[in-house]
N, C-alpha and C positions, 0 to 999 in steps of 0.2 A: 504494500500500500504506500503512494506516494503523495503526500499533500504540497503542494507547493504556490507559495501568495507572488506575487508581481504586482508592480504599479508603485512601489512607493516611491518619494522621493522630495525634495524640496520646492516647498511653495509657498508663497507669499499668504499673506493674512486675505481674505476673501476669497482666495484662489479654487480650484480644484482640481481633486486626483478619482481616480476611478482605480480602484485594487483590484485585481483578478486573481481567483484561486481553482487550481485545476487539481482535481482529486482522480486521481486513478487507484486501479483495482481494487475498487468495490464497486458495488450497486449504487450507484451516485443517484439516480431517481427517485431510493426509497429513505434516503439519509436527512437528517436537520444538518443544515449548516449551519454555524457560527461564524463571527469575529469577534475579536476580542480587540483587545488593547493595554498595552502597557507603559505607562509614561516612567521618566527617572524616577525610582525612591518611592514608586506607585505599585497596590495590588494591581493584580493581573483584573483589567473590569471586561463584563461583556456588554457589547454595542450594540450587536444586530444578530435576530433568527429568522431564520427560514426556515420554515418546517418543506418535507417532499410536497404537500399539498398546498405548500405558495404562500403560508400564513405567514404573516412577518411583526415581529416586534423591535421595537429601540430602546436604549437607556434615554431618558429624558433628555439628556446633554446635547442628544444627536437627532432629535426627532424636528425636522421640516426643514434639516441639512442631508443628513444620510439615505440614502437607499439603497436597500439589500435585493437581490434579484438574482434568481439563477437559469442556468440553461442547460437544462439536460442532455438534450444530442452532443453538447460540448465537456460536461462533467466539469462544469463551472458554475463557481458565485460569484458575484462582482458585490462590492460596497463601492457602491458611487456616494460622493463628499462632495459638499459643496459648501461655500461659504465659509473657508475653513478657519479656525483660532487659533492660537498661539496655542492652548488646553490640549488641542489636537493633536498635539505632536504626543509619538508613541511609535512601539512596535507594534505593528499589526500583525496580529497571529489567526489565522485559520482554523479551522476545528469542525470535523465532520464529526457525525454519531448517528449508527446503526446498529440495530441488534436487539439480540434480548436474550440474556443479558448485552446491555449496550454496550457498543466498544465505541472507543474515543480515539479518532488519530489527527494527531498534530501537525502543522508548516512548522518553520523554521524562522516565520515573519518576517514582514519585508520594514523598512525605518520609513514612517513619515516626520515630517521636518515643517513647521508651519512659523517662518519666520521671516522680518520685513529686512 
C-alpha cells in the first residue's frame, strides 16, 4: 500500500494550493479519506473527510476555504485551499481507512508554507 500527498509548497497569504493524494493498493472506492495537518510545536489536527459515499466534513478553521473531493477512476483526494493564512502553514498528511477491523495507512506529507 502506497499513500503518497503532492501539491505543497509556498504561498502567499490569500493565495492557493490544491494537495493531491494518490492511494494505491487498496480499494480506494470503499475507503474514508482524511487530511490532516501538523503545524511547529502542534498536535497532529484533522481538517477534512470524505467518506466512499462523498460525505465530507471540516475543522471549523477551514470550513468556506477548504474543499475535500475525491476521484475514484484516479485513486485520488484533493484538498483544494483557498484563501490561505499564515495558521495554515503545516505538514499535510494523508490518511486513508478501510476495513473492519479498520486499517489506517499513512503519506509521508507534503510542507505547506503560507507566508508574505
Amino acid at each position: 500500500v502506497q499513500v503518497v500527498e503532492s501539491g505543497g509548497g509556498l504561498v502567499q497569504p490569500g493565495g492557493s494550493l490544491r494537495l493531491s493524494c494518490e492511494a494505491s493498493g487498496i480499494i480506494f472506492s470503499i475507503a474514508t479519506m482524511k487530511w490532516y495537518r501538523q503545524g511547529a510545536g502542534n498536535q497532529r489536527e484533522l481538517v477534512a473527510v470524505i467518506t466512499s459515499g462523498g460525505n465530507t466534513n471540516y475543522v471549523d478553521s477551514v470550513k468556506g476555504r477548504f474543499t475535500i473531493s475525491r476521484d475514484n477512476a484516479k485513486n485520488t483526494v484533493y484538498l483544494q485551499m483557498n484563501n490561505l493564512e499564515f495558521e495554515d502553514t503545516a505538514v499535510y498528511y494523508c490518511n486513508a481507512i478501510l476495513g473492519r477491523p479498520a486499517l489506517s495507512f499513512w503519506g509521508q506529507g507534503t510542507q505547506v508554507t503560507v507566508s508574505s
